[in-house]
C-alpha positions in Angstrom: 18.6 18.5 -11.5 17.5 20.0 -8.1 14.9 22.2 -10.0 13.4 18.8 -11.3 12.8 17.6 -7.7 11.4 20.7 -6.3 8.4 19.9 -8.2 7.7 16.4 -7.1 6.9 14.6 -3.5 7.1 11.0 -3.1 4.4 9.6 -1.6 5.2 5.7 -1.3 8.6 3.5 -1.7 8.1 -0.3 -1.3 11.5 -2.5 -1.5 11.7 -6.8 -1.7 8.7 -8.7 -3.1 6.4 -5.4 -3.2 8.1 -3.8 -6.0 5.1 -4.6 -8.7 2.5 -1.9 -5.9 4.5 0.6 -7.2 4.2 -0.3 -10.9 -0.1 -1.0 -9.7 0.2 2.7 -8.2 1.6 4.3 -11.2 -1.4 2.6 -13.2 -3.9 3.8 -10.3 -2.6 7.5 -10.6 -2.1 7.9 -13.6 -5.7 6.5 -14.8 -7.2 9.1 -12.2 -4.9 12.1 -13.8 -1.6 12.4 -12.4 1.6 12.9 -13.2 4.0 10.6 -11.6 7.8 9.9 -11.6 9.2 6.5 -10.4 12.9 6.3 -9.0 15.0 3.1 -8.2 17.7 3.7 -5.8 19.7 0.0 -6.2 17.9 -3.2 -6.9 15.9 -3.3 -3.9 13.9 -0.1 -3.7 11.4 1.7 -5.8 9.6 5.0 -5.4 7.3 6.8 -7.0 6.4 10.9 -7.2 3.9 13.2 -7.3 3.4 16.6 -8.2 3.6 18.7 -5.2 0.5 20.3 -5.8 -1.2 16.9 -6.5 -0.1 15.5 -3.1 -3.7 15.6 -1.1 -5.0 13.9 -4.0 -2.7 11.9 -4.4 -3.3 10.7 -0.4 -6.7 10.1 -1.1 -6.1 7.9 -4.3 -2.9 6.4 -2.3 -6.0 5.4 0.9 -8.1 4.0 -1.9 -5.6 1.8 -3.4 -4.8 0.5 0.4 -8.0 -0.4 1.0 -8.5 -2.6 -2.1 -4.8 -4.5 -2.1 
């Protein structure tokens, strides 16, 4: 399993009544051409991956989707 996570950086986790930006950030990424993984540690927190070598685009798209939620 460690081999699986060297490959991917999580960029955003969001907990509470902002679960649903990270299922809107999958969307956002994944309709500009990433890859991403989403985790859920409990019932109260999710986070979402990216490929490492996706991560400065991944910043930019992250900006973008800030700016318009």
């Amino acid at each position: 399993m460690a081999l699986f996570w060297n490959r991917w950086v999580a960029v955003r986790t969001e907990g509470g009544s902002r679960l649903e930006l990270i299922d809107r950030l999958e969307a956002h990424f994944k309709a500009n051409g990433l890859k991403t993984k989403i985790t859920i540690e409990g019932n109260s927190l999710k986070r979402i991956h990216v490929l490492k070598k996706d991560a400065d685009q991944a910043k930019v798209l992250l900006d973008a989707f800030d700016e318009e939620h």
